[in-house]
TORPA-4810 file (N, C-alpha, C, O; in nm, 3 decimals):
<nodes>
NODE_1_-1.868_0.974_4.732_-1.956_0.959_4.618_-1.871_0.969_4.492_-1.810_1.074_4.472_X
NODE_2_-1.859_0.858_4.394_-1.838_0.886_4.274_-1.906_0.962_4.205_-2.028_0.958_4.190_X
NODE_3_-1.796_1.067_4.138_-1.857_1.128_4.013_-1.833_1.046_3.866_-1.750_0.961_3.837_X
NODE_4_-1.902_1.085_3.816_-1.955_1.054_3.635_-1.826_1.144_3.574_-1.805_1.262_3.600_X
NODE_5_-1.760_1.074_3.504_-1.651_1.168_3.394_-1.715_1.155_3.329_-1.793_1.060_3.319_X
NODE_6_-1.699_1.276_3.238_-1.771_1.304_3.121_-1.678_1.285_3.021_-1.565_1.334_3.016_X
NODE_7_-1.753_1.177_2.907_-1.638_1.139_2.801_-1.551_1.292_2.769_-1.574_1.393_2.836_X
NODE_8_-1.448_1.288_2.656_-1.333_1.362_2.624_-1.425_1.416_2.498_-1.484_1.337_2.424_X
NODE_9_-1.430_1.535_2.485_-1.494_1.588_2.357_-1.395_1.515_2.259_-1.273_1.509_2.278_X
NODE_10_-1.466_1.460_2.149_-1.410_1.431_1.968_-1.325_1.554_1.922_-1.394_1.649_1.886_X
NODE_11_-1.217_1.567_1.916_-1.195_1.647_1.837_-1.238_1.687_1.642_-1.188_1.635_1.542_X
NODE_12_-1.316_1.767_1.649_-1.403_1.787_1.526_-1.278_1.793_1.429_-1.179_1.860_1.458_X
NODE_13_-1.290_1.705_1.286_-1.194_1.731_1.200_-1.345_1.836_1.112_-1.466_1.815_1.119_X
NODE_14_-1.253_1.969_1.021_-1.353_2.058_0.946_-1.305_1.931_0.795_-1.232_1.834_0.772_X
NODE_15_-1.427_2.035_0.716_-1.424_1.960_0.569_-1.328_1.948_0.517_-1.285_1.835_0.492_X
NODE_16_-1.275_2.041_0.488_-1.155_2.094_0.403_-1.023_1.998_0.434_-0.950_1.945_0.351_X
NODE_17_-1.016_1.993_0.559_-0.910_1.901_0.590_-0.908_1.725_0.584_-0.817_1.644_0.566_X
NODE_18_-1.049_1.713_0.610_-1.075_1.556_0.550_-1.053_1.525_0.393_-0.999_1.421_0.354_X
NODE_19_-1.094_1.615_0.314_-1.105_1.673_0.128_-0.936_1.644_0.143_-0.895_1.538_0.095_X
NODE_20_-0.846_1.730_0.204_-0.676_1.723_0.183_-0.648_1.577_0.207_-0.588_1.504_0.128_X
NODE_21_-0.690_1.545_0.306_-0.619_1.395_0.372_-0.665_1.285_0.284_-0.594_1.185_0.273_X
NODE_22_-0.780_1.295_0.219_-0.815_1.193_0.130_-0.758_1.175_0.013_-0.767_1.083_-0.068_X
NODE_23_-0.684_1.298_0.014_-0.619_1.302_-0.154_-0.478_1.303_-0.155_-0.414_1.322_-0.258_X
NODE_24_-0.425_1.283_-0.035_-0.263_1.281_-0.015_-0.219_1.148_-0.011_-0.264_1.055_0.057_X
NODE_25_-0.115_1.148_-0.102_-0.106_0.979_-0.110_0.025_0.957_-0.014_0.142_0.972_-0.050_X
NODE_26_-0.010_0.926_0.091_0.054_0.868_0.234_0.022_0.692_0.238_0.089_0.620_0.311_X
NODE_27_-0.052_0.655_0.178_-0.069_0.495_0.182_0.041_0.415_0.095_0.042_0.400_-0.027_X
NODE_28_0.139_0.366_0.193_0.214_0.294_0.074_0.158_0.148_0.046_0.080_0.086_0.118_X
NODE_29_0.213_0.106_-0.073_0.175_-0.054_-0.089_0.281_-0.142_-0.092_0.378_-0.105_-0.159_X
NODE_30_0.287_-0.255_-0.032_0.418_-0.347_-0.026_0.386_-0.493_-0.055_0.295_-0.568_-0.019_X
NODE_31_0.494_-0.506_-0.133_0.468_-0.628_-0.151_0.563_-0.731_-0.065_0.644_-0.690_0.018_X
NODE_32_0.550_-0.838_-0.087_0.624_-0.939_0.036_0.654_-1.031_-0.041_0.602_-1.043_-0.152_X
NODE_33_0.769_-1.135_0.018_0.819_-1.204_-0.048_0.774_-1.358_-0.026_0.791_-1.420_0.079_X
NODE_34_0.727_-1.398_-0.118_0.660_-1.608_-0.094_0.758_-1.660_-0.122_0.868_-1.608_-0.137_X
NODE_35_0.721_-1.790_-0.134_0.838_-1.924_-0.175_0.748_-1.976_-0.335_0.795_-2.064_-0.406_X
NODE_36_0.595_-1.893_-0.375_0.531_-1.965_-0.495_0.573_-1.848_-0.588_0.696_-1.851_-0.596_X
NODE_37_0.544_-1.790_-0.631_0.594_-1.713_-0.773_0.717_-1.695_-0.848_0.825_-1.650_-0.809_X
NODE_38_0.696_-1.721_-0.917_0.883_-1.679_-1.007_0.903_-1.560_-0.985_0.812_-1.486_-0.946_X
NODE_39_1.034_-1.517_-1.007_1.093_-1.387_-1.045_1.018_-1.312_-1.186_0.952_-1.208_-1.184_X
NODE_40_1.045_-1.384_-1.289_0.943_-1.354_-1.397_0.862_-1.290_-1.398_0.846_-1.180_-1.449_X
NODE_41_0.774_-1.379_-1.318_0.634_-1.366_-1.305_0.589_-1.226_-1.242_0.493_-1.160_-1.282_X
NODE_42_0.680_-1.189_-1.126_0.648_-1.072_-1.027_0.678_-0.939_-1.150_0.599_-0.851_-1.181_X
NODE_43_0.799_-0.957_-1.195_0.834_-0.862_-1.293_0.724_-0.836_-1.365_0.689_-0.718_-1.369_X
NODE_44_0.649_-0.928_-1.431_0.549_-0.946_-1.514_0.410_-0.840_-1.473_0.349_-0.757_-1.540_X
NODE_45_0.397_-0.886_-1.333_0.303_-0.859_-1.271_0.304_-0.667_-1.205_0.216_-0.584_-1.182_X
NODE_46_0.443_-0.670_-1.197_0.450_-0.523_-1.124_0.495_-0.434_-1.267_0.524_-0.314_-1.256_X
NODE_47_0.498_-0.500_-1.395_0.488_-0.410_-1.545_0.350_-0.383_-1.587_0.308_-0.280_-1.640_X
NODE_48_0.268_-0.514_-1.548_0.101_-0.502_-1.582_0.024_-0.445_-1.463_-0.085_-0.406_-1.505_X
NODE_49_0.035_-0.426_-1.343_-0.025_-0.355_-1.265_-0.014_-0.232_-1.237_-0.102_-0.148_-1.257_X
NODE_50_0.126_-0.206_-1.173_0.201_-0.080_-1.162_0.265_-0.019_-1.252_0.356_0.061_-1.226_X
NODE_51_0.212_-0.059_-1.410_0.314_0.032_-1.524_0.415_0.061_-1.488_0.426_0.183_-1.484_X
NODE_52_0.514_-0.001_-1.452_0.653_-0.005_-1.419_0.766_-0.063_-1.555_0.756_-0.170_-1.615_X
NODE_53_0.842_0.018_-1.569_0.920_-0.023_-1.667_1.004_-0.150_-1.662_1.035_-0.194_-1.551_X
NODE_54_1.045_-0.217_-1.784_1.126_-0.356_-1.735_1.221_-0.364_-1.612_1.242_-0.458_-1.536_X
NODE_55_1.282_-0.208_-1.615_1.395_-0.211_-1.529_1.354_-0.184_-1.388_1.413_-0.248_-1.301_X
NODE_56_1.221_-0.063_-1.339_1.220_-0.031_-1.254_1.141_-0.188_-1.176_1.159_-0.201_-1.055_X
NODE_57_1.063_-0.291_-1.244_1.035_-0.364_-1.181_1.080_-0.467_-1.183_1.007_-0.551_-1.131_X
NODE_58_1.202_-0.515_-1.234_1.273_-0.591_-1.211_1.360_-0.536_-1.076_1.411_-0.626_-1.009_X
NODE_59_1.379_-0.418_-1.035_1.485_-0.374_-0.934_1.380_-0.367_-0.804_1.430_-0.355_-0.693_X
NODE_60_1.248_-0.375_-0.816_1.156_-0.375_-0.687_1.143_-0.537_-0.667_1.163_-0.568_-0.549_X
NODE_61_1.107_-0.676_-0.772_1.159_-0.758_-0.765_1.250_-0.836_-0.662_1.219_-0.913_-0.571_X
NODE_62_1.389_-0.786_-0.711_1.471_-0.812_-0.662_1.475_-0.772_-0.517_1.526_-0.857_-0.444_X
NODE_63_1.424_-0.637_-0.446_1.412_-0.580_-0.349_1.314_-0.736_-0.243_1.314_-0.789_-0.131_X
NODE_64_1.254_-0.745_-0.360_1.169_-0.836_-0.240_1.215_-0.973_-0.244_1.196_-1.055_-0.154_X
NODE_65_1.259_-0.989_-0.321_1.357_-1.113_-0.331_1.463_-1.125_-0.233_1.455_-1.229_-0.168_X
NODE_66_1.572_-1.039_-0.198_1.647_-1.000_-0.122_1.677_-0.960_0.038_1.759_-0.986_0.126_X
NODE_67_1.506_-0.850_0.008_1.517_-0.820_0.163_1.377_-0.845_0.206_1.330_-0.809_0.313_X
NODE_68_1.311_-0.916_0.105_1.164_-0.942_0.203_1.035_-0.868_0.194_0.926_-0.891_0.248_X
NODE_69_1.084_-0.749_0.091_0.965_-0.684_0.090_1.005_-0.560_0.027_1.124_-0.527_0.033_X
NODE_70_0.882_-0.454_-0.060_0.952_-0.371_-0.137_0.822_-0.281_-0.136_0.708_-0.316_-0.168_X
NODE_71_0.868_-0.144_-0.090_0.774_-0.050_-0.099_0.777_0.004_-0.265_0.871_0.063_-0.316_X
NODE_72_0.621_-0.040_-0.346_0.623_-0.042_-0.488_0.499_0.092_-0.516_0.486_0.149_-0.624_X
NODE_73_0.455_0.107_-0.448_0.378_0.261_-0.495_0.331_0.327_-0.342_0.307_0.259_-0.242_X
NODE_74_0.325_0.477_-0.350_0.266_0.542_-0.260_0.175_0.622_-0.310_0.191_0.699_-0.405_X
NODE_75_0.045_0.599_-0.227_-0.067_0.691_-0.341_-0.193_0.710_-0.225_-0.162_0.706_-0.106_X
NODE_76_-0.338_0.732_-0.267_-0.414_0.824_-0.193_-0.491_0.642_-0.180_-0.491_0.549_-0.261_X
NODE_77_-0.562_0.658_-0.006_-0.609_0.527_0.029_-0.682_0.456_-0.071_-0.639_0.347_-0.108_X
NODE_78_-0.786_0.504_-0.120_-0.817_0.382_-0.274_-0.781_0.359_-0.304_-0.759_0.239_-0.289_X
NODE_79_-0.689_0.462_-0.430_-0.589_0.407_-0.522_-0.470_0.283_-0.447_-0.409_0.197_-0.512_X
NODE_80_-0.460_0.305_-0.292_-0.394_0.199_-0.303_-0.465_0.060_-0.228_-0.424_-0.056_-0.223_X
NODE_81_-0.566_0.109_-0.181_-0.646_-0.026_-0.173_-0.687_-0.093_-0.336_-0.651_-0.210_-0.349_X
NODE_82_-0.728_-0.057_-0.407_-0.750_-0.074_-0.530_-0.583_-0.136_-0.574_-0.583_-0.257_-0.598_X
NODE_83_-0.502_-0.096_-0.581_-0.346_-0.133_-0.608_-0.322_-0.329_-0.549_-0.280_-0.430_-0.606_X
NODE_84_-0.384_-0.294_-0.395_-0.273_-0.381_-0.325_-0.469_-0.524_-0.385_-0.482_-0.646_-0.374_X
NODE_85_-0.538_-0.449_-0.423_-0.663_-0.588_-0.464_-0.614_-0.657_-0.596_-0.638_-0.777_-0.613_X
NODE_86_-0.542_-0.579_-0.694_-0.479_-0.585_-0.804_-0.402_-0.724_-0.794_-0.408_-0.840_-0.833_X
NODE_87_-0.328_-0.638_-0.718_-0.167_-0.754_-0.696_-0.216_-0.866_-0.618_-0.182_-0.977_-0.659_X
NODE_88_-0.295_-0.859_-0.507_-0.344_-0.982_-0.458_-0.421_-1.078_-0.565_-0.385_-1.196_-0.573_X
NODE_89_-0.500_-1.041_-0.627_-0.548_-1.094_-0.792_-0.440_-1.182_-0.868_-0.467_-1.292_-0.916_X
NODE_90_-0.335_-1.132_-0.874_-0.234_-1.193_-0.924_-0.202_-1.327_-0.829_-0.172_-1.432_-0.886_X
NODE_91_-0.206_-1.322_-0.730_-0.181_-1.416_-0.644_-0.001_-1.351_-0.560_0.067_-1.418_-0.482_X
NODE_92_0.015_-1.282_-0.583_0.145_-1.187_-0.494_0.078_-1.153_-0.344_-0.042_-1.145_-0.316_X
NODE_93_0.170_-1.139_-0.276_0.149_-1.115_-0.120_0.181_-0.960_-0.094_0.289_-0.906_-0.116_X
NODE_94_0.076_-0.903_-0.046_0.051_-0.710_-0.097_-0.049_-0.696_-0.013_-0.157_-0.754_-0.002_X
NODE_95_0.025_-0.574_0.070_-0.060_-0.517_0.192_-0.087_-0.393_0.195_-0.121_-0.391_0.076_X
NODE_96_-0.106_-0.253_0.238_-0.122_-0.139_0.272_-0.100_-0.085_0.408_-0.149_-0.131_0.511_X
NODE_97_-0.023_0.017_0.396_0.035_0.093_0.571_0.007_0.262_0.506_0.019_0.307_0.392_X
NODE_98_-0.023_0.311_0.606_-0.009_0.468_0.642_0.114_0.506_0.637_0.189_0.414_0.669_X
NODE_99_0.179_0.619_0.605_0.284_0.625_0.591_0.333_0.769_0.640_0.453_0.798_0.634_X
</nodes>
């Protein structure tokens, strides 16, 4: 006779610890590298989105220019869903990972 397994209890997450995890910014945002946007333009785009200074976003830029892709902010899951809707707006190629 088969027995019935009984599903695996959920491990219960408490409040307090969902409240921490929501506010820890572990979500990075990346951007990727196309064949349509200028250099310019990205600079442009990661000074008006990500308040990034001329220099620091010209050197993330280049990162994605170079190697394909450039981890450009780490922040709490909205803020970077909200981030990577930004940059997609622009028309840039921008995703979100756990980190």
């Amino acid at each position: 006779m088969n027995a019935i397994a009984s599903p695996t209890p959920v491990e219960e997450v408490d409040a307090q610890t969902r409240t921490r995890n929501a506010f820890e910014k572990v979500w990075g945002v990346i951007v990727w590298n196309d064949p349509v946007n200028l250099m310019p333009y990205v600079v442009f785009v990661f000074k008006r989105v990500l308040k990034m200074t001329q220099e620091m976003a010209h050197q993330h830029m280049m990162e994605v220019h170079q190697r394909g892709k450039s981890l450009v902010a780490q922040e709490t899951r909205e803020k970077a869903e909200f981030l990577v809707h930004q940059l997609q707006g622009f028309g840039l190629q921008a995703t979100m990972e756990k980190g």
